[in-house]
C-alpha positions as a printed NumPy array, in Angstrom:
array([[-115.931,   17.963,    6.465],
       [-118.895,   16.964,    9.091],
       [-120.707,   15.581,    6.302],
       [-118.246,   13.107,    5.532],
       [-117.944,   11.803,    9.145],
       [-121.752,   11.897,    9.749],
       [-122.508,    9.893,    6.608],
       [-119.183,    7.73 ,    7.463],
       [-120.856,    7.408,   10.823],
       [-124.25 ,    6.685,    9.884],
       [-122.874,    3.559,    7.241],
       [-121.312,    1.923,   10.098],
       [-124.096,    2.097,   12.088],
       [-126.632,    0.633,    9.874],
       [-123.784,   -1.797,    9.146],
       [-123.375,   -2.736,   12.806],
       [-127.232,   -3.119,   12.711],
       [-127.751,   -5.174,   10.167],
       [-124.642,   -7.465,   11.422],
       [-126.575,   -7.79 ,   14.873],
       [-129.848,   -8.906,   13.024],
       [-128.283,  -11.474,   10.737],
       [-126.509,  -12.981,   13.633],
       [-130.081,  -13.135,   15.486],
       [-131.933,  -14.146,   12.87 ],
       [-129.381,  -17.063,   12.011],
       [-128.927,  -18.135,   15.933],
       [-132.869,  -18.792,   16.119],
       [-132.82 ,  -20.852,   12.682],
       [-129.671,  -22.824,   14.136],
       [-131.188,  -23.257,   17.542],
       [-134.846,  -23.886,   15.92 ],
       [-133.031,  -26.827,   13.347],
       [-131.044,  -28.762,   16.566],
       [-134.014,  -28.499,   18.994],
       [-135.957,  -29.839,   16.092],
       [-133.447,  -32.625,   15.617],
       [-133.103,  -33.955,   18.95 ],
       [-136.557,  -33.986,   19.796],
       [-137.344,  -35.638,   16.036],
       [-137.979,  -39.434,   17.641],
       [-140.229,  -38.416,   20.222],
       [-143.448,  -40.72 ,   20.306],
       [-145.26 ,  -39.566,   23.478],
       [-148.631,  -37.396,   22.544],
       [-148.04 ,  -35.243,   26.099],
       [-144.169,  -34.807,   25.035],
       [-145.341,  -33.617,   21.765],
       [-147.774,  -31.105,   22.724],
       [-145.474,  -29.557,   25.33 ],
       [-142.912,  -29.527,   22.549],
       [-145.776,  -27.501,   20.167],
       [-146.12 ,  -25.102,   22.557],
       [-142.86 ,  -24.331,   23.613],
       [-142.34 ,  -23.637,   19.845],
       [-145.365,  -21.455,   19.635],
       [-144.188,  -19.764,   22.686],
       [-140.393,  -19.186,   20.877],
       [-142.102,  -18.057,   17.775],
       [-144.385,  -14.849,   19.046],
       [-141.084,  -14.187,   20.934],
       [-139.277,  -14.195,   17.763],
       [-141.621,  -12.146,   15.893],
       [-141.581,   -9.559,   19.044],
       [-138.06 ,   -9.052,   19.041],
       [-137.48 ,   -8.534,   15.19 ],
       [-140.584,   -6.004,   14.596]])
């Protein structure tokens, strides 16, 4: 009888888990796609680099938070 609700238990968690990293995963791809977007006609060379690294900056962040 435990066994059922433990492995019941233990499905829903890695359920819930797996929910919570899609969600991430597909928030940073949506957010990476607009900021990409509205930034797409920008012609100044300082604008540009501060852009770069803002993205590099988002990226190691990224990679932190899903390994």
């Amino acid at each position: 009888m435990y066994w059922y609700w433990y492995v019941r238990f233990s499905d829903d968690l890695l359920f819930y888990i797996l929910s919570i990293v899609f969600l991430c995963r597909e928030y940073a791809l949506r957010k990476t796609k607009d900021t990409f977007r509205s930034h797409a006609g920008e012609s100044n060379p300082d604008t540009i680099q501060k852009l770069l690294q803002d993205g590099e900056k988002n990226l190691i962040m990224l990679q932190r938070q899903v390994s």
